[in-house]
N, C-alpha and C positions, 0 to 999 in steps of 0.2 A: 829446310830443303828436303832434310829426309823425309818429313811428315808429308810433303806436299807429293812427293814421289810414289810414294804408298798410298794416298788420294787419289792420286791419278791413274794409277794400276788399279784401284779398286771401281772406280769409274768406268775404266775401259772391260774388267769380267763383268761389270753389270750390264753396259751396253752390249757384252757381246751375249752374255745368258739373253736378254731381253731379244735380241735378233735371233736366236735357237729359239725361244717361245712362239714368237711370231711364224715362223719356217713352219713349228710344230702344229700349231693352229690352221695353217694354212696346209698343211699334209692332211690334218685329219678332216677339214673342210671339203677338201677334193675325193675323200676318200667317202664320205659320209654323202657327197654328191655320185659317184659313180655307186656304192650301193642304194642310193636311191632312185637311179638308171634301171639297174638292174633290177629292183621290186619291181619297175613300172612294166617292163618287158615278162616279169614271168607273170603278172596279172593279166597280161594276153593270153590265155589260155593255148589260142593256135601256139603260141610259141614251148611250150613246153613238151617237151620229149615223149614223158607220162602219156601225155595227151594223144599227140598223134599213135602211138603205140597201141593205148586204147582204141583209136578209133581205128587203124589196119585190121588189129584182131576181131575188132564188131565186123567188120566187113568181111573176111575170112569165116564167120561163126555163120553170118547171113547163107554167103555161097554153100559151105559146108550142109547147111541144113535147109537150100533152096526148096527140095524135093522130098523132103522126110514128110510122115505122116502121122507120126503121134506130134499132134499139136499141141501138147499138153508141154511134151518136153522144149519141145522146139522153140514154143512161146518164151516158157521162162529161165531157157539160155541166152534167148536173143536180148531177155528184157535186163537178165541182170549182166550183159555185156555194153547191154547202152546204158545200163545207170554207170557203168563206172566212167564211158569219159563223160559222161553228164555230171554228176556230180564235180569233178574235176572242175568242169565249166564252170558253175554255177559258183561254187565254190570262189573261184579265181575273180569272180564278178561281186561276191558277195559284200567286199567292201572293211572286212578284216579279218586279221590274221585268226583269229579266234574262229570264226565264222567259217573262213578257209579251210582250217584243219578239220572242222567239223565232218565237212564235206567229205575230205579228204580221208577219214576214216571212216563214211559210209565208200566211196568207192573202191575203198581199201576191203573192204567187206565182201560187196561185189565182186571184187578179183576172186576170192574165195570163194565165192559160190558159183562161179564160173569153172575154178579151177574143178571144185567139187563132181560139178555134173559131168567133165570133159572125163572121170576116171568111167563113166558108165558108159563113155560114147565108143569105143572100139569096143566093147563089152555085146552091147548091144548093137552093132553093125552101122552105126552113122559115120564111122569114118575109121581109116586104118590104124592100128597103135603106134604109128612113124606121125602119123597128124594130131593125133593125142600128145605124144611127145614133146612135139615139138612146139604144141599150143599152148600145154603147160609150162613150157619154161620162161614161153613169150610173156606169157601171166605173173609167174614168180618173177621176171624183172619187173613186169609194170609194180608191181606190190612193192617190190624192194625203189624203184623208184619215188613213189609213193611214203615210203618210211623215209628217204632222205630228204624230199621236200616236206614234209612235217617237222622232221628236225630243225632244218633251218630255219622255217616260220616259229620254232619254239625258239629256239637261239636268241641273243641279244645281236647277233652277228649283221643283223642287216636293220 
């Protein structure tokens, strides 16, 4: 009787581990399902933070330098303000993480050559040092935006 006692207790920790396994399975199932929710939504480009950010400051770059007349400069701050949320895009479309991040470090690139040219724009009279300021920081967050979605695409996390 004692044997059959301790049978039965060992019966009953196995069915209950067996029901924690299952629970566990079924946590990381739902959990492995909303991160894959969530990839689907940041490979919407429109949805990404980065993104829109990018595209205010192209717009803000456009107004700023409506009426400038060295075209030279004006050209290729405009052009390396729209590669960076292009690249983003393209990027987010591209179909993998690998591919992604690619992108993502040329527009990563592009933030910096934005930020670059904006130190010669109150220098040079295109805009006041309060618009420079404030253009460059808008920049250093997209970048540092930028580095966190890169991370996470390197991550196992998702």
């Amino acid at each position: 009787s004692r044997k059959s006692k301790v049978k039965s207790r060992k019966s009953k920790v196995e069915s209950q581990k067996s029901k924690v396994e299952s629970q566990k399975s079924k946590v990381k199932s739902r959990k492995s399902k909303v991160e894959s929710q969530k990839l689907e939504v940041m490979r919407e480009f429109e949805s990404l933070n980065v993104w829109k950010e990018a595209k205010a400051v192209t717009l803000d770059i456009y107004e700023i330098f409506k009426d400038c007349r060295d075209y030279g400069f004006k050209d290729q701050i405009q052009r390396a303000s729209v590669s960076i949320m292009n690249n983003i895009a393209e990027g987010s479309e591209s179909g993998s993480d690998a591919k992604f991040i690619n992108f993502l470090n040329i527009a990563k690139g592009s933030c910096g050559e934005v930020r670059s040219m904006l130190y010669l724009c109150s220098t040079l009279g295109f805009c006041t040092p309060e618009t420079e300021a404030t253009l460059q920081a808008r920049c250093k967050k997209i970048s540092g935006g930028i580095t966190r979605l890169i991370e996470y695409l390197s991550s196992n996390r998702h």
